[in-house]
VOMARTOR-906570 format. One line per 5 residues: number of its first residue (from 1); for each residue x, y, z of N, C-alpha, C. Coordinates in nm, 2 decimals, decimal comma. Layout:
NUM	X Y Z X Y Z X Y Z; ... .
This chain:
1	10,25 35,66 -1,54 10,13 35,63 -1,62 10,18 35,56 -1,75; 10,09 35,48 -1,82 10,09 35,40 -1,91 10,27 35,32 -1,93; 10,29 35,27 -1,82 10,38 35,19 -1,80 10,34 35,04 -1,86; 10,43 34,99 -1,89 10,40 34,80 -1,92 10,32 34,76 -2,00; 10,28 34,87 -2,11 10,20 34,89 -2,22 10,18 34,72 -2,29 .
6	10,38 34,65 -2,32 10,36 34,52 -2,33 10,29 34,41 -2,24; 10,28 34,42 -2,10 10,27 34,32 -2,04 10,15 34,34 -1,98; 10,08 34,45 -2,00 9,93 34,48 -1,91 9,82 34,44 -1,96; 9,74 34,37 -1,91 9,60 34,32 -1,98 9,60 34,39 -2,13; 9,55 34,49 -2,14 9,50 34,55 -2,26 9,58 34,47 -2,38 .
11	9,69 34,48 -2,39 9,77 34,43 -2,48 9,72 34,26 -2,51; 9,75 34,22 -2,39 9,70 34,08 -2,39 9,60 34,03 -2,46; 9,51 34,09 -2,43 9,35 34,14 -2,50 9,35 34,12 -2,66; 9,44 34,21 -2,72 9,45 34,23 -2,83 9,51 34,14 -2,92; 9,62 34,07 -2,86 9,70 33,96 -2,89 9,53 33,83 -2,91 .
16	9,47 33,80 -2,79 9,38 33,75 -2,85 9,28 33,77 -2,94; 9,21 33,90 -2,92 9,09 33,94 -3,04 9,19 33,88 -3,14; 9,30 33,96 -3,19 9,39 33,94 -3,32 9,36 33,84 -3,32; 9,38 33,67 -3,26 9,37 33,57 -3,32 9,22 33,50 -3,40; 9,16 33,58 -3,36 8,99 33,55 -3,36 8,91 33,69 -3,49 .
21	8,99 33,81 -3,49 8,92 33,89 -3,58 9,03 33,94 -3,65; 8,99 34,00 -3,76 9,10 34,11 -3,82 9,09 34,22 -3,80; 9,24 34,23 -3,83 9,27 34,42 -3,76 9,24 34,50 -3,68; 9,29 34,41 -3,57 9,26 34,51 -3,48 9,34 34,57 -3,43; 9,33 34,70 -3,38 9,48 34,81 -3,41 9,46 34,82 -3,24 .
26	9,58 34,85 -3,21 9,57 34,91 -3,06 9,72 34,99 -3,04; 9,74 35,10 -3,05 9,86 35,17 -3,09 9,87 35,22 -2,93; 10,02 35,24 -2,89 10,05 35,25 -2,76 9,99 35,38 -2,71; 9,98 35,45 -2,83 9,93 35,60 -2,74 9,82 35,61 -2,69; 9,68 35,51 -2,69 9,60 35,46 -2,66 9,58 35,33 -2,56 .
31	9,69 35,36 -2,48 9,69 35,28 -2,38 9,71 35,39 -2,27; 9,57 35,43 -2,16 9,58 35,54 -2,09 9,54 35,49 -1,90; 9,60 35,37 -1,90 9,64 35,29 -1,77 9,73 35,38 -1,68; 9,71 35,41 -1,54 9,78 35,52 -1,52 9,80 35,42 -1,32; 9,91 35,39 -1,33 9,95 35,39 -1,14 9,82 35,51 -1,05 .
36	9,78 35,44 -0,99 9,68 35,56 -0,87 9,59 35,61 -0,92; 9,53 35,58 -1,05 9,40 35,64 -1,14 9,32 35,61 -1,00; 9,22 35,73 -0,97 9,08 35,68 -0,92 8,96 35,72 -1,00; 8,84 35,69 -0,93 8,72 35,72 -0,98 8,64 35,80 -0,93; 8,66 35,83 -0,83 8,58 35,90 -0,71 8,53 36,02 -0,81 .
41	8,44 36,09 -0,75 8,34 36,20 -0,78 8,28 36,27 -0,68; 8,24 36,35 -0,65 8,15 36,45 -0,57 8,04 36,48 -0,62; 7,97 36,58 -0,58 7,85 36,67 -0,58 7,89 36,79 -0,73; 8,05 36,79 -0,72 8,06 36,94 -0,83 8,11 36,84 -0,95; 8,11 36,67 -0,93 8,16 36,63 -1,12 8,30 36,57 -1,02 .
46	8,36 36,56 -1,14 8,49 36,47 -1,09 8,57 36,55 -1,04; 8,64 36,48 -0,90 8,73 36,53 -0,85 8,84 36,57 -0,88; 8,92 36,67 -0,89 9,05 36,70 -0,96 9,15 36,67 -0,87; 9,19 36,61 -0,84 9,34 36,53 -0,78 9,45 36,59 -0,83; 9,43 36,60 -0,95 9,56 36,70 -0,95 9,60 36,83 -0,88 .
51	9,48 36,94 -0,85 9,51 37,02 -0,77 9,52 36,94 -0,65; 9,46 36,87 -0,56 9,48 36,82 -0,41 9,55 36,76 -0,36; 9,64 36,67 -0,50 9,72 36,60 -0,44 9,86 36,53 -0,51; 9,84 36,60 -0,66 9,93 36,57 -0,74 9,95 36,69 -0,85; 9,96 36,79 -0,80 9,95 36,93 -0,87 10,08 36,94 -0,95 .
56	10,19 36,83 -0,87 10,34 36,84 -0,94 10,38 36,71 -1,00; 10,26 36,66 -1,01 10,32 36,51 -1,14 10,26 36,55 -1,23; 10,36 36,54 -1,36 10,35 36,54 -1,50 10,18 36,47 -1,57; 10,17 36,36 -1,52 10,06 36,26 -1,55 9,95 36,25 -1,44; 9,97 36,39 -1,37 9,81 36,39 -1,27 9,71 36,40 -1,35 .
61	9,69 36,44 -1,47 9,55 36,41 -1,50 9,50 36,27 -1,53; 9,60 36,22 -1,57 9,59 36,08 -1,64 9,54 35,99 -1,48; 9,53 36,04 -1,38 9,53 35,96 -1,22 9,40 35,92 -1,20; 9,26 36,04 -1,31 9,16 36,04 -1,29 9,12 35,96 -1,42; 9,02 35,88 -1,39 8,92 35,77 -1,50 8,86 35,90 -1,55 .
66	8,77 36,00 -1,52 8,74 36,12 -1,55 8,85 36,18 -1,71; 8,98 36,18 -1,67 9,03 36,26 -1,77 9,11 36,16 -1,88; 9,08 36,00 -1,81 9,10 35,90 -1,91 9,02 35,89 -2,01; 8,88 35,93 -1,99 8,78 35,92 -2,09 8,79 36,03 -2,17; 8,80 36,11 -2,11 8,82 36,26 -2,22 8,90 36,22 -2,29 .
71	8,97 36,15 -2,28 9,10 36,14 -2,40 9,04 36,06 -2,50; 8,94 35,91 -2,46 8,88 35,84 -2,55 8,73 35,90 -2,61; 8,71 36,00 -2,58 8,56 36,09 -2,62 8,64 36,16 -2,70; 8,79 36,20 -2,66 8,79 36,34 -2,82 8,86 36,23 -2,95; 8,89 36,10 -2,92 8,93 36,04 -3,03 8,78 35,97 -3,11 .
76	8,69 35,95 -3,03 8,56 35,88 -3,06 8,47 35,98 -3,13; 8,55 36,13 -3,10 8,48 36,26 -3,20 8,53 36,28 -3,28; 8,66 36,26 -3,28 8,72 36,29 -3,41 8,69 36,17 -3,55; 8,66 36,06 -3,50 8,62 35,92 -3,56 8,47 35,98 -3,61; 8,39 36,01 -3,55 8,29 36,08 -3,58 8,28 36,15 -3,71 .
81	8,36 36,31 -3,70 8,38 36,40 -3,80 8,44 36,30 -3,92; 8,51 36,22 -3,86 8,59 36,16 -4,00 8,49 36,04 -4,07; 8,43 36,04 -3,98 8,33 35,95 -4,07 8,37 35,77 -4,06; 8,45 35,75 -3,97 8,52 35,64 -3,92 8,41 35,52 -3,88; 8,36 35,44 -3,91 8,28 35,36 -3,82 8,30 35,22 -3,74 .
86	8,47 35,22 -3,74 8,52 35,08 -3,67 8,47 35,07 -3,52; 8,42 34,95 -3,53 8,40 34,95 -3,40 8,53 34,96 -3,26; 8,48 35,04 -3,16 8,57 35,03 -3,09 8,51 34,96 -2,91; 8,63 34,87 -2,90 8,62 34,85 -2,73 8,70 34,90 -2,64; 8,66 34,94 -2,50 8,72 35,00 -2,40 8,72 34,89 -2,33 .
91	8,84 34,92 -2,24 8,81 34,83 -2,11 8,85 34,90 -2,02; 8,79 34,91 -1,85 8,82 34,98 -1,75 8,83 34,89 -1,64; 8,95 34,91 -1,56 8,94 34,89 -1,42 9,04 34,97 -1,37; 8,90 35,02 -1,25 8,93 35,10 -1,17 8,88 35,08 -1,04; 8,92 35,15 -0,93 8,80 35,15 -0,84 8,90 35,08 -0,67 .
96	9,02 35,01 -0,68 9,13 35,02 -0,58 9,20 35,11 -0,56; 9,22 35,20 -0,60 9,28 35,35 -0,59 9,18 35,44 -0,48; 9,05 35,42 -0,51 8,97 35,50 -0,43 8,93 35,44 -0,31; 8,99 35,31 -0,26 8,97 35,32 -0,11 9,15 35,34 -0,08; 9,19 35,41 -0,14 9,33 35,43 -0,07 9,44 35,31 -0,07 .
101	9,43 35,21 -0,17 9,51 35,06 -0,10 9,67 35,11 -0,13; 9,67 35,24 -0,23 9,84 35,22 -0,21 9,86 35,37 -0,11; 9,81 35,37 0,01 9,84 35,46 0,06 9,86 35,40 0,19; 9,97 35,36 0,26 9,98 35,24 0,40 9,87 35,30 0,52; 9,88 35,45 0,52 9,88 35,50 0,61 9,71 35,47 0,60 .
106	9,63 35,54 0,54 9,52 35,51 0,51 9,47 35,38 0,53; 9,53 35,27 0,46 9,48 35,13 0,48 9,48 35,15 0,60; 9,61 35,13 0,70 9,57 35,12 0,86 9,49 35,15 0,93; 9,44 35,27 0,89 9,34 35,35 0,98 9,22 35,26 0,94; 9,24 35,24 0,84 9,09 35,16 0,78 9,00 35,02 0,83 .
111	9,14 34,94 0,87 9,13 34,80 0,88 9,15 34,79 1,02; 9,21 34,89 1,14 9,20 34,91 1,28 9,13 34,99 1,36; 9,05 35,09 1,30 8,97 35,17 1,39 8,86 35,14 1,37; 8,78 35,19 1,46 8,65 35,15 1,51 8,54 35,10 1,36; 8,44 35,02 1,42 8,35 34,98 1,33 8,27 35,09 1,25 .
116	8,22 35,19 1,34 8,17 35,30 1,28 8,24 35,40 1,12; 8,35 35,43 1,21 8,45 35,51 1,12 8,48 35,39 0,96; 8,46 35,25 1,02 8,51 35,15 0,87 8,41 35,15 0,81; 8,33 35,15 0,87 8,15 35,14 0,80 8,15 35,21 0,68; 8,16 35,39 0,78 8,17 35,49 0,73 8,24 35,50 0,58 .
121	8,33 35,50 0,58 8,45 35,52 0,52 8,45 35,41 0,36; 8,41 35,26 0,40 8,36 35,18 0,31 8,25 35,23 0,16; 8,11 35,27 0,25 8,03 35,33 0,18 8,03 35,49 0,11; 8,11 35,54 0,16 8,14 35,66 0,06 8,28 35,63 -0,04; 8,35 35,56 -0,04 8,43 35,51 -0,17 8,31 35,46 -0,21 .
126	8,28 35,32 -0,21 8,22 35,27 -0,27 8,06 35,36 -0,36; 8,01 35,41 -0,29 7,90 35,54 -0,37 8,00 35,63 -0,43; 8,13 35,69 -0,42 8,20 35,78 -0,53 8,20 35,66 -0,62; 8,27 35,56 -0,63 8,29 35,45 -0,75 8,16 35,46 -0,83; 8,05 35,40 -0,79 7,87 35,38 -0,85 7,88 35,53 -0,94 .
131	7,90 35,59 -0,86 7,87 35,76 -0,93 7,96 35,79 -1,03; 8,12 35,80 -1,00 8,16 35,81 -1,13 8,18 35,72 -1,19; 8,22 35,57 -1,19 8,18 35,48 -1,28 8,06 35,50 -1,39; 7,93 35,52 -1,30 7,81 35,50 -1,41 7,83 35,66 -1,53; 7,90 35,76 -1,47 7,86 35,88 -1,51 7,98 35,85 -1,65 .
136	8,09 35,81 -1,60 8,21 35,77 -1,69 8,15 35,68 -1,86; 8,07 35,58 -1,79 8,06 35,44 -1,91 7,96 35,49 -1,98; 7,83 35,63 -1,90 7,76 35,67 -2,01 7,83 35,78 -2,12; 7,92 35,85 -2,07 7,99 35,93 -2,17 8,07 35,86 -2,32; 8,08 35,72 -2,29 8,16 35,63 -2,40 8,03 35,59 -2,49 .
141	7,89 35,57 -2,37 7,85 35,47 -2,46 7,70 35,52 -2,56; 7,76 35,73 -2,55 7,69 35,78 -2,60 7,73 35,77 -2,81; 7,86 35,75 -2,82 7,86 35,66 -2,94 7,86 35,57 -2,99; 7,81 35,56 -3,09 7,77 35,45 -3,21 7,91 35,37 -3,23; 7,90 35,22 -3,20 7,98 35,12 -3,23 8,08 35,09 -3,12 .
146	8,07 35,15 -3,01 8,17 35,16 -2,89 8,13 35,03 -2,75; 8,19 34,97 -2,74 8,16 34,86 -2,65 8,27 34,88 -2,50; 8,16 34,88 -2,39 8,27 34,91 -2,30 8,26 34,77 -2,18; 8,41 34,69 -2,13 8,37 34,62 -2,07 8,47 34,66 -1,90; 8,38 34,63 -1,82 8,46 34,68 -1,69 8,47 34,61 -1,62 .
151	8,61 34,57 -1,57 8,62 34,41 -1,48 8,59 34,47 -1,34; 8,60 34,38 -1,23 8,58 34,43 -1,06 8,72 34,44 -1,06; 8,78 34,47 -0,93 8,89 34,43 -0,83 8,94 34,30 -0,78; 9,06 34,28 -0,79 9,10 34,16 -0,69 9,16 34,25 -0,55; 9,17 34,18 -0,48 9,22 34,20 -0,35 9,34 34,13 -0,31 .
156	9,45 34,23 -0,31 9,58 34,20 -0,32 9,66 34,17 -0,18; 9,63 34,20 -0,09 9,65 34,18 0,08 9,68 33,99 0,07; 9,80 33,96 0,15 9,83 33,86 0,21 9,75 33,85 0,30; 9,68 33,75 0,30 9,58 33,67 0,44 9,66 33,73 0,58; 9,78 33,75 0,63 9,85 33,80 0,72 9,94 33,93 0,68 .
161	9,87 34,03 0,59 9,98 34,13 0,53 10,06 34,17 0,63; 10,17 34,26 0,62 10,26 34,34 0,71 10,22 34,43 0,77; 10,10 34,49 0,73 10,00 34,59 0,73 9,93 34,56 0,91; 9,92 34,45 0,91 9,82 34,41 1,02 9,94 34,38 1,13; 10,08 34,41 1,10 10,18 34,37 1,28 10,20 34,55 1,26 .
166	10,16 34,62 1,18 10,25 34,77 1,23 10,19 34,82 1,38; 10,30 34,87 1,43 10,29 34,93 1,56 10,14 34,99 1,61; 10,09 34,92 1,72 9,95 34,96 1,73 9,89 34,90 1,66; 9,86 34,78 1,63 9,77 34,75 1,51 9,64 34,65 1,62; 9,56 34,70 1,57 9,43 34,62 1,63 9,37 34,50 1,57 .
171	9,44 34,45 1,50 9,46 34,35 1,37 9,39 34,18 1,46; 9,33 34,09 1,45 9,32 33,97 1,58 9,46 33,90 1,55; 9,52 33,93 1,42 9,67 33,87 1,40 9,77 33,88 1,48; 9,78 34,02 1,56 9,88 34,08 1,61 9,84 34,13 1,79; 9,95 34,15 1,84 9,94 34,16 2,01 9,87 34,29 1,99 .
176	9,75 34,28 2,11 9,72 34,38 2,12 9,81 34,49 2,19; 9,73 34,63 2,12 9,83 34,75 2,19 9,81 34,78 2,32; 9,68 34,74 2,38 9,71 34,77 2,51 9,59 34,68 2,58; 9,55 34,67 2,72 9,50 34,56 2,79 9,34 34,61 2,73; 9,26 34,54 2,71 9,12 34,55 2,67 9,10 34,62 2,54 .
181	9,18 34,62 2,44 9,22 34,66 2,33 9,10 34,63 2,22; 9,00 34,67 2,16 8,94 34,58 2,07 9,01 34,55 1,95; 8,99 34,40 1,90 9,04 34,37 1,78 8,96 34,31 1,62; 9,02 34,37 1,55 8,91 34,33 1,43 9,00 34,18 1,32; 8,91 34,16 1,26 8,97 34,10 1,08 8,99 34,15 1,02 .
186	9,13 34,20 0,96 9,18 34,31 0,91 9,18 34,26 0,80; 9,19 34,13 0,73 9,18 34,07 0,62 9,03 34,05 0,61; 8,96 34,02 0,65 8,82 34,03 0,62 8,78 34,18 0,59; 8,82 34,32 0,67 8,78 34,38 0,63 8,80 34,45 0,47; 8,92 34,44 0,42 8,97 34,46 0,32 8,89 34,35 0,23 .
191	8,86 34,21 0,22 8,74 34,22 0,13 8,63 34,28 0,16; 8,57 34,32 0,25 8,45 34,37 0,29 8,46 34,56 0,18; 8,57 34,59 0,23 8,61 34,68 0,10 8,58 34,71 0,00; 8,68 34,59 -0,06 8,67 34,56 -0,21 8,50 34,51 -0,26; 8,45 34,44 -0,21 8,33 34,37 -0,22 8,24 34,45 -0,24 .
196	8,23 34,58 -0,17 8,15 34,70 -0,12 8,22 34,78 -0,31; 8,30 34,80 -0,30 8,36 34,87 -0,44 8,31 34,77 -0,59; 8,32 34,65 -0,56 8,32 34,55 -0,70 8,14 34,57 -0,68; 8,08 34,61 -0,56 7,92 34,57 -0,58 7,84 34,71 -0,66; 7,95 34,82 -0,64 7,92 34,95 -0,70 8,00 34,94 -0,83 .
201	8,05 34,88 -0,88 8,11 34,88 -1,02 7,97 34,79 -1,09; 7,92 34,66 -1,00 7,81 34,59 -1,11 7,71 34,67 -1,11; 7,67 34,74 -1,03 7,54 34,86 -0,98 7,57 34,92 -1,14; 7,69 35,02 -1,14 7,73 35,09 -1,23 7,65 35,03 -1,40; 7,71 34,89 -1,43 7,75 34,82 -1,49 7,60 34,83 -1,56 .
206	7,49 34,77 -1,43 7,40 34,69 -1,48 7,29 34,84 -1,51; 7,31 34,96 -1,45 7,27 35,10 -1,49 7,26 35,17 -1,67; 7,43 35,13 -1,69 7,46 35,19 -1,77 7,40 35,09 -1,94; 7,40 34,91 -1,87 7,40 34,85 -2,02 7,27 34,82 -2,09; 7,18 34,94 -2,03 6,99 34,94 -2,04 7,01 35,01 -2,15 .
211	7,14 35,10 -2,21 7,13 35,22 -2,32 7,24 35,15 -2,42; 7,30 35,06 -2,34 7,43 35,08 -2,43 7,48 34,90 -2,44; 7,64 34,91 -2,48 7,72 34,75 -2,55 7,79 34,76 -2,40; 7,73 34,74 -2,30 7,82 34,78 -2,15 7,78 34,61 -2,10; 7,92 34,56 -2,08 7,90 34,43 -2,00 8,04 34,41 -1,90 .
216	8,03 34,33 -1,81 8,12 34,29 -1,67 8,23 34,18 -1,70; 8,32 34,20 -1,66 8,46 34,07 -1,62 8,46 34,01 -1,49; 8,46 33,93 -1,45 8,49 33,90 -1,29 8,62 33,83 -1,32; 8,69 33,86 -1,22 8,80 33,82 -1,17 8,83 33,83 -1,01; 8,78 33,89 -0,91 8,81 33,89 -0,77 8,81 33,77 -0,72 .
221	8,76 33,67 -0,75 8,75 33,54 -0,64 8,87 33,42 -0,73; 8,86 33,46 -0,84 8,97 33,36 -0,91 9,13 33,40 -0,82; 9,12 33,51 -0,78 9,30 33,56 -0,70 9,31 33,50 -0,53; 9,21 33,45 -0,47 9,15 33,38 -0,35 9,29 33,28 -0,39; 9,38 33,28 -0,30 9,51 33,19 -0,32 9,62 33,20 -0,38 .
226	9,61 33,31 -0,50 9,68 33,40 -0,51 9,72 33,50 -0,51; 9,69 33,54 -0,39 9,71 33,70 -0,31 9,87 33,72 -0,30; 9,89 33,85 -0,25 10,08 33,88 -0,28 10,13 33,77 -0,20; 10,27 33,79 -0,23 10,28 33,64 -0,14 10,40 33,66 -0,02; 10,44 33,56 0,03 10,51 33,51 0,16 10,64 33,52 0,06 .
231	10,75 33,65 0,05 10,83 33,67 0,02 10,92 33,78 0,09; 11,09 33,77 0,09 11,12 33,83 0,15 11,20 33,94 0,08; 11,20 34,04 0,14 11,27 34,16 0,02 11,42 34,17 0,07; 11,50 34,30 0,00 11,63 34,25 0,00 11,67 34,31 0,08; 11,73 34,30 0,18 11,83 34,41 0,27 11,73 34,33 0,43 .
236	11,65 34,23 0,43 11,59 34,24 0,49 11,47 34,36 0,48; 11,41 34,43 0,43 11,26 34,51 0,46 11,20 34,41 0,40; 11,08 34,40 0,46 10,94 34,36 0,51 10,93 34,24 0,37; 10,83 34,14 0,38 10,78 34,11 0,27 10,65 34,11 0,28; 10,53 34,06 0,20 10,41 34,12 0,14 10,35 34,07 0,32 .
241	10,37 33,93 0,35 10,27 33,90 0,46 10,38 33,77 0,48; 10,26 33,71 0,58 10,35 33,59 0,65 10,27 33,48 0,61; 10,17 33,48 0,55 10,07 33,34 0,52 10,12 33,29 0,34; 10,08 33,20 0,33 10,12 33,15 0,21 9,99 33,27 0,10; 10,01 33,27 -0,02 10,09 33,15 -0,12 10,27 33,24 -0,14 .
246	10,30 33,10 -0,17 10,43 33,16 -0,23 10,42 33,21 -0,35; 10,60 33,27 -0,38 10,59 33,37 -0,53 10,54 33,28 -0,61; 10,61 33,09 -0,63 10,48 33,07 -0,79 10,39 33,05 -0,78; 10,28 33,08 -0,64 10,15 33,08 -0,67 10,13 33,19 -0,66; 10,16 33,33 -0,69 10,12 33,43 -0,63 10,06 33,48 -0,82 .
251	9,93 33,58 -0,78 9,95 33,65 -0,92 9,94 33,83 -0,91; 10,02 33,83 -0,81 10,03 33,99 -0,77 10,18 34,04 -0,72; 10,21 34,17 -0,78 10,42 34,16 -0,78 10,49 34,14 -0,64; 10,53 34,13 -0,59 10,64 34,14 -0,49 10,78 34,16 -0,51; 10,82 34,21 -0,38 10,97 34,29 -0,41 11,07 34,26 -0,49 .
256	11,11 34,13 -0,50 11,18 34,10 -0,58 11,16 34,01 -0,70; 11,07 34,06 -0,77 11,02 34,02 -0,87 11,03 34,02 -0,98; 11,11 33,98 -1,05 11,23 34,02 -1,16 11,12 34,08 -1,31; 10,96 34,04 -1,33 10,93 34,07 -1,40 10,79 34,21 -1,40; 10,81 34,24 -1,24 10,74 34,40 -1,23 10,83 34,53 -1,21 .
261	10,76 34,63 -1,21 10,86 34,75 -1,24 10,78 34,86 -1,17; 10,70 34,81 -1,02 10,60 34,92 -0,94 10,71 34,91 -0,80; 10,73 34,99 -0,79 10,83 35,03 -0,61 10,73 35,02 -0,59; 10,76 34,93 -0,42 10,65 34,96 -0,33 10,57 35,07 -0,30; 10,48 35,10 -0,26 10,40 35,23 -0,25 10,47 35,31 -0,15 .
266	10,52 35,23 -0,03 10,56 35,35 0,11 10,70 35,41 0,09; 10,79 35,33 -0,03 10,91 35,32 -0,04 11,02 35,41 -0,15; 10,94 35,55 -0,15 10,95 35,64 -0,28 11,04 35,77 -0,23; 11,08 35,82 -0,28 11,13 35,95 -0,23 11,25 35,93 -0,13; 11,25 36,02 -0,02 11,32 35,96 0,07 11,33 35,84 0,17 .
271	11,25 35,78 0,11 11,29 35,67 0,22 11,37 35,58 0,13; 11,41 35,61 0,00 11,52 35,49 -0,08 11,61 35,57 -0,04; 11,69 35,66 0,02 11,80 35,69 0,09 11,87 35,65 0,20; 11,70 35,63 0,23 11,70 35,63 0,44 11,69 35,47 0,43; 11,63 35,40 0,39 11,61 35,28 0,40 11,70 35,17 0,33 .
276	11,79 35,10 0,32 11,87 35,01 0,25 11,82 34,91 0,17; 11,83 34,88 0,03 11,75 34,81 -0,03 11,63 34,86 -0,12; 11,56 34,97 -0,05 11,45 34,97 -0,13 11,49 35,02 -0,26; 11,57 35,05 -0,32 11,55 35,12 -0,44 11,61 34,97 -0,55; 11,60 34,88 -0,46 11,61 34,75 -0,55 11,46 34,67 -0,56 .
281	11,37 34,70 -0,53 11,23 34,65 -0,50 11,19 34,69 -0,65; 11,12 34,58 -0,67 11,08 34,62 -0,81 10,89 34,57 -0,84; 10,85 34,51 -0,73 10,68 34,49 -0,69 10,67 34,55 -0,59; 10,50 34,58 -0,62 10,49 34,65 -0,50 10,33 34,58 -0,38; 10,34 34,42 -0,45 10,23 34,36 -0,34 10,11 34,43 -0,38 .
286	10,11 34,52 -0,46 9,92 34,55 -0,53 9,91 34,53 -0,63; 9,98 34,56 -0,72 9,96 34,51 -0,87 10,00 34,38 -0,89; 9,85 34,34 -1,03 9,92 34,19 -1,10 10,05 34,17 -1,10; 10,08 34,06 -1,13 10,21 34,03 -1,19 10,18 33,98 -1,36; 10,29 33,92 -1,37 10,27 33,86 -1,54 10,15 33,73 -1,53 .
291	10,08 33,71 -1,48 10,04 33,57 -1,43 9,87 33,63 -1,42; 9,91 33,75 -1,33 9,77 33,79 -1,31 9,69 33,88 -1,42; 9,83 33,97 -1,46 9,77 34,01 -1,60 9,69 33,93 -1,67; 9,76 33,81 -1,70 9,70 33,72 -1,82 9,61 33,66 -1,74; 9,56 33,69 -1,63 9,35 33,64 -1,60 9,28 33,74 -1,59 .
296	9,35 33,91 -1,56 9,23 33,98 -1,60 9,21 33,99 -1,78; 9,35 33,96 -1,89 9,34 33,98 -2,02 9,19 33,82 -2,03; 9,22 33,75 -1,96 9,13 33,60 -2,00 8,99 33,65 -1,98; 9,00 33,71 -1,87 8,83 33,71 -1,82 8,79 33,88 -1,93; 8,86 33,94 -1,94 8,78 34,04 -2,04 8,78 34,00 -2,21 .
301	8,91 33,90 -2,24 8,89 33,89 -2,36 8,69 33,80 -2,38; 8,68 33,72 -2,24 8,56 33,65 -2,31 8,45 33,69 -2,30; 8,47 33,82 -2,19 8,40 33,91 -2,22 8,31 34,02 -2,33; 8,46 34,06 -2,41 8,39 34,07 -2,51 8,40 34,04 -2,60; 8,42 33,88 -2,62 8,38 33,82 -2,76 8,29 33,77 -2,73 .
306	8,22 33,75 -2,63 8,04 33,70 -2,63 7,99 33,84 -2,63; 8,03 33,94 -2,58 7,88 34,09 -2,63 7,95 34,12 -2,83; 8,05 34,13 -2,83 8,07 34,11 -2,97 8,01 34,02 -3,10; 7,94 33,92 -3,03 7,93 33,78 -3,10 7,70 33,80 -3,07; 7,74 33,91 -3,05 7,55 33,90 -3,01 7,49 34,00 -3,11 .
C-alpha cells in the first residue's frame, strides 16, 4: 500500500493544481492508494477482506475503499473541530480489484466459461461497485468544502493476453480443448467487464453529485492501443500478450520495466523460488506505467479545475 507516492497520479495532480493555485499541501501520509483495494459491499455494509482473505497483511485494511475513506472522514472531522475550512479534493479509483483482474485464476474462469456463469458474475461486481462506490462518495461529500472526483477503469489485457493460450482455454485465440468445444472473445469479454464496472462508477457518480462537488474523469478509451504490451520477460516467462503495442506505446507496466515496482500478480511467494527469473519482474501488465499515470493525473487534473472553477 501506498507505494509510488512520487510517481502515482495523485502526486501528478498536485504538481499541476500547484501550478495554477496556491498551497496546495498534499503530505505523503495522505496518500491512501493501496495494490488490490476493492469496493465491493454486501447486504451487512462493506465487506471486510481482511478477515476473508488478508487477515495476515499489515495493510489489509487499507485493501478496502471502505476503510480508505475512514481515514479521510476522521481527518475531515478533525478539520471540522479545528475550525479548518480549506478546501479539500479526493480522488478515487477503484473498481478493477473487484472483478478479480489480479487474480489469474479468477480471470480465466471469467473470460472461458459459459455465457451464463459471465453474465452472472459481471453484474454482481459491477452492482457491488454502484453500491459501495455511491455509499463511499456520500460519506466525503457530507462535508463542507470537499470535492470528490472519481475516474472509470482502463483495461489493461493485451488484445491476445497470455491469459487466453493457458491450458484449456476456450479463448477463439487459442486451440480448442476438445472437439465441439465452445469458444468465446476473451478480450471482448474483459471490456464487457470493465464497461459493466465504469457504467456503475458513472451510475454512482451521477447519484451522488445531486447533493454534493462529485464529478467524473474518463480515461478507459484513451488506453485502446496502449494496453500492456508485446514484451518478453526474463528467464524466458511469459510476456503480457502476443498482439502489439510495444513497450513505447504501452501505458501499462510490464516485466521488465525499469520504471515500475508491481511483481506480477501470479508470481509472489513461492513461485519466485520455483520459477527462474521472476523475482526480477518488476511490472505486472495491470498497472499504469509512468506514461499512464500521467493520463489518469491529465484527465482528473481537468477535472477538477473545471468543478473548482464553477
Amino acid at each position: 500500500c501506498a507505494r509510488s507516492w512520487d510517481r502515482a497520479y495523485p502526486e501528478r495532480v498536485v504538481a499541476a493544481l500547484g501550478a495554477q493555485i496556491s498551497d496546495v499541501r498534499f503530505p505523503a501520509s495522505q496518500f491512501l492508494a493501496c495494490s488490490g483495494a476493492r469496493v465491493t459491499y454486501d447486504a451487512q455494509g462493506a465487506v471486510d477482506r481482511c478477515f476473508q482473505k488478508y487477515w495476515f497483511n499489515a495493510d489489509c485494511k487499507n485493501k478496502s475503499l471502505h476503510y480508505q475513506v475512514d481515514a479521510v472522514v476522521a481527518r475531515l472531522e478533525w478539520n471540522r473541530l479545528t475550525h479548518v475550512t480549506r478546501p479539500t479534493v479526493v480522488t478515487i479509483t477503484a473498481g478493477a480489484n473487484d472483478l478479480d483482474y489480479t487474480d489469474p485464476l479468477t480471470v480465466y474462469q471469467a473470460i472461458s466459461w459459459g455465457d451464463d456463469w459471465f453474465n452472472a458474475y459481471v453484474q454482481q461486481r459491477a452492482e457491488g461497485v454502484r453500491l459501495g462506490m455511491t455509499a463511499e462518495i456520500a460519506r466525503l461529500i457530507r462535508y463542507p468544502n470537499v470535492t470528490v472526483v472519481v475516474t472509470d477503469i482502463h483495461n489493461p489485457f493485451n488484445t491476445d493476453s497470455f491469459l487466453f493460450h493457458l491450458p484449456g482455454s476456450q479463448c477463439t485465440v487459442a486451440p480448442p480443448p476438445y472437439q465441439g468445444a465452445a469458444s468465446y472473445d476473451c478480450y471482448q469479454r474483459t471490456e464487457t467487464a470493465i464497461h459493466a464496472v465504469n457504467q456503475a462508477i458513472a451510475i454512482a457518480v451521477s447519484q451522488t453529485q445531486r447533493t454534493g462537488s462529485v464529478g467524473s474523469a474518463t480515461i478507459h478509451d484513451l488506453f485502446h492501443g496502449h494496453e500492456s504490451p508485446q514484451a518478453s520477460g526474463p528467464a524466458g516467462v511469459t510476456q503480457c500478450g502476443l498482439a502489439s503495442p510495444g513497450v513505447a506505446d504501452t501505458w501499462v507496466q510490464y516485466a521488465t520495466d525499469p520504471d515500475s515496482n508491481s511483481r506480477p500478480f501470479l508470481f509472489n511467494g513461492l513461485a519466485q523460488a520455483l520459477i527462474p527469473g521472476t523475482i526480477q519482474w518488476t511490472g505486472d501488465c495491470i498497472h499504469p506505467n509512468n506514461a499512464g499515470a500521467q493520463q489518469y493525473a491529465n484527465a482528473a487534473t481537468s477535472a477538477i479545475v473545471q468543478m473548482l472553477s464553477r
